[in-house]
N, C-alpha and C positions, 0 to 999 in steps of 0.2 A: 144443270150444275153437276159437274163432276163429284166421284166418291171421292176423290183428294180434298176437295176445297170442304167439302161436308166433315171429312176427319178432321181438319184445320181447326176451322172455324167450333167444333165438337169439343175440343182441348183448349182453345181458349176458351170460351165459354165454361168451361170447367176449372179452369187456373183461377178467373176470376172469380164466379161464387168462394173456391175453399181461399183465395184472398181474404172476401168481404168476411166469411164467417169466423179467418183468424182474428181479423180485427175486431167483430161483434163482442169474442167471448176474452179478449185479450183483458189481465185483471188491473186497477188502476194502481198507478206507482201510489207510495207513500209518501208524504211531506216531511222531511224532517229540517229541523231552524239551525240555520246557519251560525255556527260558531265561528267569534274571532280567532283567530292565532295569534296566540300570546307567545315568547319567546321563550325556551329553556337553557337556563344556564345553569352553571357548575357554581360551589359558593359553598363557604367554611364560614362555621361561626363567628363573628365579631366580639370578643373578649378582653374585657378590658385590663391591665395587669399593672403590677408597683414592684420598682424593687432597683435592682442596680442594672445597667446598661452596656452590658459588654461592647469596647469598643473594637471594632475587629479590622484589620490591616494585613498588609501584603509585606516582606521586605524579603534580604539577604542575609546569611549567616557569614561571619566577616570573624578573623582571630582577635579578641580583645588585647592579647601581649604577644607582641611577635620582634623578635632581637634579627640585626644580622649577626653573622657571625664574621668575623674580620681579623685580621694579623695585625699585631702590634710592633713585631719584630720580626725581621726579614731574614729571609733563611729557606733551606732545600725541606720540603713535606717527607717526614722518616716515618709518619702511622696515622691512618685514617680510619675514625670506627668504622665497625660493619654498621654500626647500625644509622651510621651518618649518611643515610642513603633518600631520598626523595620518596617521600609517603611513610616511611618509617619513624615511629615513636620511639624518644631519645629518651633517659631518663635522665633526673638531676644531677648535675655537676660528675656524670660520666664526661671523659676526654675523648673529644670528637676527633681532636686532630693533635699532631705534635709534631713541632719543628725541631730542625736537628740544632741541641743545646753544645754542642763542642766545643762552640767560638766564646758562649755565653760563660762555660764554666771557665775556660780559662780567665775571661775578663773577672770573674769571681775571685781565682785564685790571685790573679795581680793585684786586684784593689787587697783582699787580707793580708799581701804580702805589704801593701803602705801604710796597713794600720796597725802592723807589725811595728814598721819601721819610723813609725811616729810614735807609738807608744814609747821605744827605747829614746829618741828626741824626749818627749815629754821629760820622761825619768832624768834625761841629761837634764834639764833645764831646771829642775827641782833642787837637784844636787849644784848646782851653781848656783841658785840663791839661797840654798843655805851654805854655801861657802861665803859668797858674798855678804851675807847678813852679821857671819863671825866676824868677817875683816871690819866690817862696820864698827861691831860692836867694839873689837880690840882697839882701833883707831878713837874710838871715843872717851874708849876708859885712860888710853894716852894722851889723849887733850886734857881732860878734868886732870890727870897727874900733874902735866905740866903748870897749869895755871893756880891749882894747890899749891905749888912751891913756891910760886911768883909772890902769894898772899902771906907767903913765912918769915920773906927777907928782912930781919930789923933795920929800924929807920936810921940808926944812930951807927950801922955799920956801911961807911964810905966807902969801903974798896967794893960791897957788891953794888952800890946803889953810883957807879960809876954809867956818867951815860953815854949813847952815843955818838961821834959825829954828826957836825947837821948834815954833812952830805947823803950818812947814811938814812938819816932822820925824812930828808924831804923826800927820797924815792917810797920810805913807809908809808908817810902822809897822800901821796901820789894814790899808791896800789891801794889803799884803804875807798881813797873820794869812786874809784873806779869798779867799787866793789858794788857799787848801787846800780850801775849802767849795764854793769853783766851780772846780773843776779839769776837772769833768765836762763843764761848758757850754762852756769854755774848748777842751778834748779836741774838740768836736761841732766847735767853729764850725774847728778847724784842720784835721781831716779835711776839711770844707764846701770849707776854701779850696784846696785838691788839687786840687777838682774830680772826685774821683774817684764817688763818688757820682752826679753825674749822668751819666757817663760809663757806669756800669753800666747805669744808666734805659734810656738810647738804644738801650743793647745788645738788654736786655727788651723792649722794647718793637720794636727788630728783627725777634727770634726770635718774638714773637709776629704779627706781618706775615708773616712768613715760612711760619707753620703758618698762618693763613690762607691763604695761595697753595697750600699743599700740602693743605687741605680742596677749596678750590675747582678745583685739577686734579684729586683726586680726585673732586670729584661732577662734573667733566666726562667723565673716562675711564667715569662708571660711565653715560651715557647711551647708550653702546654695551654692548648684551649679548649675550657669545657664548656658543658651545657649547662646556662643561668636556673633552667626549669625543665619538667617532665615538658616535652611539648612534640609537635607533629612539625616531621623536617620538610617544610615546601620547595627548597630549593638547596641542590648540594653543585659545588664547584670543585671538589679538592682531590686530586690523586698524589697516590704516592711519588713522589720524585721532584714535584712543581716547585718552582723557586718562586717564591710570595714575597711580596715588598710589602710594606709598612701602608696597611688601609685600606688592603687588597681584602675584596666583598670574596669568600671560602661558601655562602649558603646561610638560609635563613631557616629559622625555628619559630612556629606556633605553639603558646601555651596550651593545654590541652584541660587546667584549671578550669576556666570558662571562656568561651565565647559571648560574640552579642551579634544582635538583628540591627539590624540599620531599618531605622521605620520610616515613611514619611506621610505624615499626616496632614490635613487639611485643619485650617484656624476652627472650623463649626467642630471637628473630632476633635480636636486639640480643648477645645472648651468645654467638651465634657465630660474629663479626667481631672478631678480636684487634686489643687497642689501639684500641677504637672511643671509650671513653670515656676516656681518658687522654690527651686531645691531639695524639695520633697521625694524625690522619686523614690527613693528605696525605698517605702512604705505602699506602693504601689503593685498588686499583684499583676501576673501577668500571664499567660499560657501560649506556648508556640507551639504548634501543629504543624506535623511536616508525613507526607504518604511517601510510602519508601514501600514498594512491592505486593502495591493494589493494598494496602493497610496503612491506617493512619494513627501515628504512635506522638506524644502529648509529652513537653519538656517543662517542668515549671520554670517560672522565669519572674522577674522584677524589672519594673525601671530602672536605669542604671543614671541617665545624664537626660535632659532636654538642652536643645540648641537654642539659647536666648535671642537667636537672630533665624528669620527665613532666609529660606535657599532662595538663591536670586534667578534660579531659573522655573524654579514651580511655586513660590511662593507659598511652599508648605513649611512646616513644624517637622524639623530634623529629631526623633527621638531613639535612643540606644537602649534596649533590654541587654540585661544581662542574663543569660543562662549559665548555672552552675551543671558540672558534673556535666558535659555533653557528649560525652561515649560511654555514660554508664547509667546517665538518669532520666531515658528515655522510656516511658508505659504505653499500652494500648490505650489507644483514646475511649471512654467511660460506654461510646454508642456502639464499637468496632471488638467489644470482647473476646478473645480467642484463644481457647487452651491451648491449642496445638503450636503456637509462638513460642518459644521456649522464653527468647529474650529479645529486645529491642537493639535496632541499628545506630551504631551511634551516627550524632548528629555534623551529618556534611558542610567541610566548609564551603560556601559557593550557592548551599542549598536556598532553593526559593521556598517558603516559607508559609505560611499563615499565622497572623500572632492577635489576639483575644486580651486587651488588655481592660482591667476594672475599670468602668466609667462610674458616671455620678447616678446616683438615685433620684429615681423622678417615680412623682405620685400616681401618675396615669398615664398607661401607653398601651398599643398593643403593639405584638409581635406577626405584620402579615408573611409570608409568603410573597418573594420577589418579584413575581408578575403580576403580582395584584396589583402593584405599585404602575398608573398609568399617566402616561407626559403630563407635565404639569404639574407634579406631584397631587394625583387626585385618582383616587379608591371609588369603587361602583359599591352599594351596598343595597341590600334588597331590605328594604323597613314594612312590614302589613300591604306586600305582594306589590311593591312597589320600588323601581329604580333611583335611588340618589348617587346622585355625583357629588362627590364632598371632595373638599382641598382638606390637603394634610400638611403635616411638618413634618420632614423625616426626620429625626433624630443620628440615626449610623442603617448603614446598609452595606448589608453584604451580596456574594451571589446566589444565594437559597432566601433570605430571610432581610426582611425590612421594619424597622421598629419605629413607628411615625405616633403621633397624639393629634389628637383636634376635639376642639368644643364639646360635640355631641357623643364622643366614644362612650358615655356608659351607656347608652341609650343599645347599644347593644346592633342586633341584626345580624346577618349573614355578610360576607363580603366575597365579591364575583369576581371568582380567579380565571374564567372560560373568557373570550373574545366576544363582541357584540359590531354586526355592520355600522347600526349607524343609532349606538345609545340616546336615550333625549329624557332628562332629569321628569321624576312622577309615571313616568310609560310602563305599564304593568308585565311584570316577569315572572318568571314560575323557577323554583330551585329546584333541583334535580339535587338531591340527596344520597349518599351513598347509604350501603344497608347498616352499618354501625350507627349510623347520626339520628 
């Protein structure tokens, strides 16, 4: 045998003993018992609470009084305010615009020169029935004369008590039978002679001069157009020079008093604001939230109107807040404090919104966290290291926070805000606790 195969055969023999004797002195594992894996989830106390139910919605800031503004009398534009400019705030019954009054004042001047010239009529007509009323009178005290005499003549003196022929006799008796068939034209022509009749003419004919002059001061005050209210100009039409006709739209004005939020609500949120439908609103608080430059600044507000009919296309509850004061009575919302804000923006028309309005008090709810909230309306809740699935009612939900109730809420627990693969009601779970809880 070769020294090669001798060295060989030398080192295996040698690799195997220190084998075997690793193996001899090798020490024995340990047993240790097998633990389940129990799941860990995330989870916040389950707390039960009373009290009132904010109900919280989405809408639009919309002008609550907004006018156009329009020509009543047609004519060339001689003065346009400055401030009658699109985004600019007008104040009250400043004059936005003014038509040229030249044509109006004359029509002024003509009509006082007819009530001039009716008033000296009048006076005529005055002075002729009292002309007319003396001749009356004199005419009458000459009848009673004459018929006085008549009543003197003694009976016993034949030369006066001489009568007429009967020729003359039968046209008297004629003109007398014929005095009953014209009594009516007889009636005209003595009113006529009064004068009273045309005295009322004058009058007429006065008053009606007179509503002339008060047409034409009226289409002269209407060549100045002011502004009905302080408010924000959304739209302006008007330069200097433009000839406007009668109903011709010059630009619109928003009152800047208050605005309102157009809301629309679902019948379940509509039903938990007492008195929302029965004309009650104004007694109803309200609060609109709106973020304007990463801060979020709080308008108080009220119910203003509810729509006693659904909208025919969402079949929700149409409701109007009214906010007062919306460019001046905007605050930092209570959670968002910040000294360094001097002052609040005012409130945008167009702006989307958030609005919080009082709902109804209820005895028992709690307030989750909006993920908690799983389809079906149905909360995980950890009871003595233990998984329940429970169905809830939601009450309102927002997108942070959901205020639901059920049966066993005072019973209390944790409730599992974290994800689970494949949950199954009773299956034992472990809460993972932050270090404050």
């Amino acid at each position: 045998m070769s020294s090669q195969i001798k060295w060989a055969l030398g080192i295996l023999l040698a690799a195997v003993g220190i084998a075997a004797l690793m193996i001899w002195i090798r020490p024995t594992p340990e047993q240790e018992e097998r633990i389940a894996e129990i799941p860990l989830v995330k989870g916040l106390p389950l707390k039960a609470a009373s009290g009132t139910i904010p109900v919280i919605v989405s809408g639009t800031v919309q002008p609550r009084d907004q006018v156009v503004i329009g020509a009543q009398v047609s004519g060339r534009l001689t003065y346009v305010s400055p401030a009658f400019r699109e985004g600019s705030i007008v104040p009250a019954g400043v004059v936005v615009v003014r038509i040229d009054a030249a044509d109006y004042q004359n029509q002024v001047r003509m009509a006082q020169a007819d009530v001039a010239a009716q008033d000296v009529a009048v006076l005529e007509a005055r002075e002729e029935v009292k002309i007319a009323r003396d001749d009356l009178e004199r005419y009458s005290r000459r009848e009673a004369g004459q018929n006085s005499l008549a009543t003197t003549i003694d009976k016993d003196d034949h030369a006066a008590r001489i009568l007429p022929p009967a020729s003359l006799e039968k046209p008297a008796k004629s003109n007398r039978a014929a005095t009953g068939a014209s009594g009516s034209a007889s009636g005209s022509a003595s009113v006529l002679a009064t004068r009273e009749p045309q005295l009322r003419s004058a009058q007429a004919a006065k008053q009606r001069a007179s509503a002339s002059l008060a047409d034409a001061r009226l289409a002269l005050s209407r060549t100045r157009i002011t502004s009905p209210f302080r408010g924000l100009v959304l739209e302006d039409s008007a330069a200097v020079g433009t000839l406007v006709q009668v109903g011709q739209s010059l630009g619109s004005i928003a009152s800047t008093s208050a605005y309102e939020v157009r809301l629309s609500l679902t019948q379940d949120e509509a039903a938990l604001i007492p008195g929302l439908l029965n004309g009650s609103g104004g007694n109803i608080r309200a609060d609109v939230f709106y973020e304007y430059g990463g801060l979020t600044y709080r308008w108080p507000a009220f119910v203003d109107r509810a729509d006693a009919s659904l909208d025919a296309a969402t079949r929700n509850v149409e409701v109007f807040l009214r906010v007062p004061s919306p460019l001046r009575g905007g605050r930092l919302s209570d959670a968002e404090q910040d000294s360094s804000v001097a002052r609040a923006p005012p409130l945008l028309l167009g702006a989307f919104v958030r609005a919080e309005i009082a709902g109804a008090s209820v005895d028992s709810y709690a307030a989750i966290p909006a993920e908690a909230l799983r389809p079906g309306n149905e909360i995980w809740v950890v009871r003595d290291d233990k998984l329940r699935i429970l169905p809830v009612r939601v009450l309102q939900r927002s997108d942070t926070l959901a205020y639901v109730t059920m049966p066993s809420i005072e019973q209390g627990g944790s409730i599992v805000t974290s994800n689970m693969t494949t949950p199954t009601d009773g299956m034992p779970v472990r809460i993972a606790r932050s270090p404050d809880q």
